[in-house]
PADOLO-176969 format. One record per residue (C-alpha): residue in one letter; x, y, z. Coordinates in steps of 0.05 Angstrom, whole numbers, plus 32768, in hexadecimal, padded with zeros to 4 digits. Example, Ala and Ser with C-alpha at 12.3 -4.5 7.8 and 13.67 -1.06 7.14 Angstrom:
2
a80F67FA6809C s81117FEB808F 
# end
This chain:
405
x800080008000 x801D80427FEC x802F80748027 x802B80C0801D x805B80EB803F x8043812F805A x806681768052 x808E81868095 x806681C280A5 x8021819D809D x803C816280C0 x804B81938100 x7FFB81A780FE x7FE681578115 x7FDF8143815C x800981238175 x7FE780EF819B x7FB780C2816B x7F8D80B581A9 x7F8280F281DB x7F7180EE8222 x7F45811D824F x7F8781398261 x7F91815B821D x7F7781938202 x7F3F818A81CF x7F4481CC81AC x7F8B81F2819E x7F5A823C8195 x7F37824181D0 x7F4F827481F4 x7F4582A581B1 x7EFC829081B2 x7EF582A78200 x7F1682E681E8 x7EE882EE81B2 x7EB082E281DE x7EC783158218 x7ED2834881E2 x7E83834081CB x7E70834D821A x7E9383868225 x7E7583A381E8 x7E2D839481FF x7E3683B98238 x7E5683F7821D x7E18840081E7 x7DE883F78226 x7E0F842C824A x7E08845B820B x7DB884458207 x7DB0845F824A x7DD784958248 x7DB384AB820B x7D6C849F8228 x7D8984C88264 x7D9585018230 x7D5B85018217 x7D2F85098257 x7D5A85448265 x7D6085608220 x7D12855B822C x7CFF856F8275 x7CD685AD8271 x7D0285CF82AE x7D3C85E28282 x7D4586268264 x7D26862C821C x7D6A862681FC x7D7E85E78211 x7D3D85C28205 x7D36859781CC x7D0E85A8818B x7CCB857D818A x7CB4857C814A x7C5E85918148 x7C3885588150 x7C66853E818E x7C61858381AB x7C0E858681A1 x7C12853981C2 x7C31854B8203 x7C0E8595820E x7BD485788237 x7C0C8565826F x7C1885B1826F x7BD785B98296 x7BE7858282D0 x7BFB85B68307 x7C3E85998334 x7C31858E8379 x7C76859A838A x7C8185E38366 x7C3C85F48383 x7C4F85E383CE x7C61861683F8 x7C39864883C8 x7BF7867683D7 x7BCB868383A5 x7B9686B08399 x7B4E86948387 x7B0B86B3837B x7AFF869C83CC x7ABF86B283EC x7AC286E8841F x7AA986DA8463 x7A85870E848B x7A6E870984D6 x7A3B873C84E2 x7A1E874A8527 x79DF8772851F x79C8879B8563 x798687B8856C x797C87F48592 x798B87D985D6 x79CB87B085C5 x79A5877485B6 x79B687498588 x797D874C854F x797287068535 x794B86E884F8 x7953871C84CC x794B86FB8483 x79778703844E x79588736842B x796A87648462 x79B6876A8452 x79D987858423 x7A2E8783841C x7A5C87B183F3 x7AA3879E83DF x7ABF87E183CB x7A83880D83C6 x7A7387D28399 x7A2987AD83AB x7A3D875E83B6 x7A0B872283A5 x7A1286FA83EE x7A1C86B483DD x7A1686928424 x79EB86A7845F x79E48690849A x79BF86A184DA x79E2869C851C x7A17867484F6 x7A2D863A8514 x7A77863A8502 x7AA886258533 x7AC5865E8562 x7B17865C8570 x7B1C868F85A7 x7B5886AD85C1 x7B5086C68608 x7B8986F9861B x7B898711865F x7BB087578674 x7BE2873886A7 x7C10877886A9 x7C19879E86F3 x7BE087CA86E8 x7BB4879786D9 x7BB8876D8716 x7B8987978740 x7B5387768719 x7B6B87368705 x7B44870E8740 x7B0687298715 x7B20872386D7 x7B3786D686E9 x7AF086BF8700 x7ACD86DF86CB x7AF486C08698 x7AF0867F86AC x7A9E868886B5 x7AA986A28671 x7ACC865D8656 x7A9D86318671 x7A61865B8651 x7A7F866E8608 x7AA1862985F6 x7A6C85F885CD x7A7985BB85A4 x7AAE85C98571 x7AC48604858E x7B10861485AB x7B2F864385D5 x7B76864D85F4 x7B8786788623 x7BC686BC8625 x7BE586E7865C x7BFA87268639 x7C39874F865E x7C7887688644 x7C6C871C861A x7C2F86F58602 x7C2E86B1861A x7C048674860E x7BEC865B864B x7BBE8626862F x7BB9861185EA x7B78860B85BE x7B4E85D585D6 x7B0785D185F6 x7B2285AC8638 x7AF885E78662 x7B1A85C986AD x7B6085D5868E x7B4D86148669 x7B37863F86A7 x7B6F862186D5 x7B9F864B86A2 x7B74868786B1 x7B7186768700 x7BC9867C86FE x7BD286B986CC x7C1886CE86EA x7C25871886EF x7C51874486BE x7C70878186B3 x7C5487A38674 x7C1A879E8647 x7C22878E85F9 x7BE5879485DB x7C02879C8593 x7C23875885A1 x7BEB873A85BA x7BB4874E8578 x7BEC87358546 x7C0486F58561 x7BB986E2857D x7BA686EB853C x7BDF86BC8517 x7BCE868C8551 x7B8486878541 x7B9B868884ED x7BBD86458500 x7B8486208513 x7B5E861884DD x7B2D8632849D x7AE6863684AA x7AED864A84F4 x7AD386968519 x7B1586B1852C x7B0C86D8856A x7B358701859A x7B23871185DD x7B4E874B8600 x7B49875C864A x7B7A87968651 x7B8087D48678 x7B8F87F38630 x7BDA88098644 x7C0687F9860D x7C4687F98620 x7C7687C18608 x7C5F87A785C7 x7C9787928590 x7C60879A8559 x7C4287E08547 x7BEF87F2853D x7BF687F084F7 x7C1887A284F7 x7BE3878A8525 x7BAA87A98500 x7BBC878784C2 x7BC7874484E5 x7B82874484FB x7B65875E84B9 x7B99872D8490 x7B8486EE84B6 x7B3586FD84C6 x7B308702850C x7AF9871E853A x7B1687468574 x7AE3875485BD x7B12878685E5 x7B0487918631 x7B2987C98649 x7B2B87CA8694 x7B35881A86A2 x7B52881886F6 x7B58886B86E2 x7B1C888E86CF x7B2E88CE86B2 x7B5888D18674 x7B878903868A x7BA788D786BB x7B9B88938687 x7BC88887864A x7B9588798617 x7BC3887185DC x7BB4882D85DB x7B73882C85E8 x7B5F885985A9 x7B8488278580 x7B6187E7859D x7B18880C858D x7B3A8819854B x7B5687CC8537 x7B0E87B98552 x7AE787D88530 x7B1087C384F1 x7B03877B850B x7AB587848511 x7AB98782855C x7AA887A085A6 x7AD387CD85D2 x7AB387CC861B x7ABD87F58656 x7AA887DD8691 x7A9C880686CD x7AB887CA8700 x7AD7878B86F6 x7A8A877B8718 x7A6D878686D0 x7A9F875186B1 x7A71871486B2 x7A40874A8692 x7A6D8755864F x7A7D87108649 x7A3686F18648 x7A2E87328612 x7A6C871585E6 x7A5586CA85E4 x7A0586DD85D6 x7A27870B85A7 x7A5786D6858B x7A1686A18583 x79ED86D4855F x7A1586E3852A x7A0086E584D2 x7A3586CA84A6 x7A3486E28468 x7A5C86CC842F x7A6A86EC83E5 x7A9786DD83A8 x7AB08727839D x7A9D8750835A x7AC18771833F x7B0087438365 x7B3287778381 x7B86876B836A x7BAD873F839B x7BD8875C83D6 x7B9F878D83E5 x7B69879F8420 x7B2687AC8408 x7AF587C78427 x7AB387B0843A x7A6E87D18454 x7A3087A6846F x79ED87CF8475 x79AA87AB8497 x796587D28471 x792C87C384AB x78F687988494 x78B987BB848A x789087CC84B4 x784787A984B3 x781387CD84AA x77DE87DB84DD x77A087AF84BF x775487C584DC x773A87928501 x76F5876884E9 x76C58799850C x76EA87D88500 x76C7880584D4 x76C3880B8492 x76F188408473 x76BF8860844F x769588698484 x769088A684AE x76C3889784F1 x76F5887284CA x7737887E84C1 x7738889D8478 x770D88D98493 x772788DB84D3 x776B88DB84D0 x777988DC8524 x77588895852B x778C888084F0 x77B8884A850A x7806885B851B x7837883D84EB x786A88158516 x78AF8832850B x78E8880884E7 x791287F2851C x7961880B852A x799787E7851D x79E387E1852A x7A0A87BD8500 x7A5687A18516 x7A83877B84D8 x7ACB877D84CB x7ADE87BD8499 x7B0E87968470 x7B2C87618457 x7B6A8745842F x7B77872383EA x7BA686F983F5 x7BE786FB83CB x7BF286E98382 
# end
């Protein structure tokens, strides 16, 4: 049989070994397959990295919070696709923000007859409210309105108060135990050189009056301090509430941080009803500084309530039982204002009460007939008296504020 004899060179490229063991390698390129194959993963993850980077670009090159010039150019129909998300408001960029709606005003109005009663079940026809000289369509009314009261009770304890203050204590407390009703919150204040919370707004009437019962004494009397921070105090605790100070002060400003003008506004700003007591222990004004006095009648009256001045501390159980029938007798009423006034402003408001009419006298069944001789048409002395409208007083706050833009 003929033999064939191989080239040197291809004779070097046979194995060796006609029968190969586990021991020998079964495949001379191996290890250029496993770098082949750790080439192809490093290349699959470099085009993910680019992928995400890209998509990463994209959100950015897209994210409506960059400046005009480096957002990307949508072409029409993708920018007429996403405009409707334009109208979803943030909840983040509007936290911390106050805005000004078309809110209804509330008024409290306490309508007096002619003896400082309150006059009650007058209908709705009977009022009438102007928002800059401008006649208002009232949108909510309600008789002795049953909204929850937060009160503030701030007692006087400066030196010159304290000749009083065994008077002032009890009648308070008699004064707690009366006013407070379901719902309704009250906290009590020592006013001095400082205004401090004694006891905070709750309806826990035990706890309540043994604040009043351990008023310490002060030094001076801030009264300024006393409208303004009562008033952010009483803000705090909630919409849909009476706000409602109640001052018992000799009227001697003396140490307030705030000025007339700062605690006028607070009051106005946040809606708050102020009842001031002033407690005169002199008499005659030329001995009496009645700076601050003059300024409490003004910031209450801007409020839409009472200044008293009681003769004793005896008539201090008097004013109180006047404040809380006065507090329980009150009209809301409520209006959207027209023509709406610019933001960061006071307006002004008026509240007039027209009478009902006044019935007329009718004859009675065996009266005589009006054309007959006797009767009233031809004798005009035996004409029945026409019943006169009655008088009334009416108390409302003066003003109130926008808001701001």
């Amino acid at each position: 049989m003929a033999k064939f004899h191989l080239h040197p060179q291809l004779r070097r490229l046979q194995p060796q070994n006609r029968h190969p063991t586990n021991s020998m390698p079964r495949f001379r390129f191996r290890p250029r397959l496993q770098a082949i194959r750790h080439f192809v993963g490093i290349a699959v993850v470099v085009a993910a990295a680019v992928a995400v980077h890209a998509d990463s670009f994209a959100q950015q090159q897209e994210n409506p919070n960059r400046p005009p010039r480096a957002q990307k150019n949508k072409p029409a129909d993708a920018a007429a696709t996403s405009a409707p998300k334009a109208d979803i408001p943030d909840p983040a960029q509007d936290r911390g923000k106050i805005k000004v709606t078309v809110n209804l005003v509330n008024v409290l109005v306490s309508v007096l007859d002619e003896h400082n009663r309150p006059a009650p079940d007058l209908p709705l026809e009977a009022f009438q409210v102007f928002d800059e000289d401008n006649p208002q369509a009232i949108a909510v009314f309600e008789k002795e309105t049953e909204q929850p009261l937060d009160l503030a009770l701030m007692i006087d304890a400066s030196l010159s108060a304290q000749l009083s203050m065994p008077a002032q204590r009890e009648a308070a407390s008699h004064f707690i135990q009366q006013v407070l009703r379901k719902g309704d919150r009250l906290a009590v204040y020592s006013v001095d050189e400082n205004v401090t919370q004694l006891a905070a707004f709750s309806d826990n009437v035990a706890h309540l009056q043994e604040a009043v019962r351990h008023i310490p004494a002060g030094a001076g009397t801030s009264i300024y301090d006393a409208v303004m921070l009562g008033a952010r105090a009483l803000s705090r605790q909630g919409t849909d509430r009476r706000r409602v100070i109640i001052l018992v002060t000799d009227g001697g400003e003396t140490t307030s941080r705030a000025d007339f003008e700062s605690a006028r506004r607070e009051a106005v700003r946040n809606n708050t009803l102020l009842y001031t007591v002033v407690i005169r222990t002199m008499k005659s004004e030329s001995g009496r500084n009645t700076a601050g006095e003059h300024a409490l009648e003004t910031i209450t009256d801007t409020t839409g309530g009472a200044v008293f001045y009681p003769d004793s501390s005896a008539q201090l159980d008097a004013i109180f039982d006047r404040i809380n029938k006065e507090l329980r007798t009150q009209y809301r009423l409520g209006y959207y204002p027209n023509p709406r006034g610019p933001a960061d402003t006071y307006r002004r408001i008026e509240v007039t009460v027209i009478p009902p009419a006044a019935a007329h006298a009718e004859a009675s069944p065996g009266s005589p007939d009006a054309t007959q001789p006797g009767s009233a048409e031809t004798d005009p002395s035996k004409a029945p008296s026409k019943a006169q409208p009655p008088v009334y007083s009416v108390r409302h706050r003066k003003s109130y504020y926008t808001g701001l833009p």
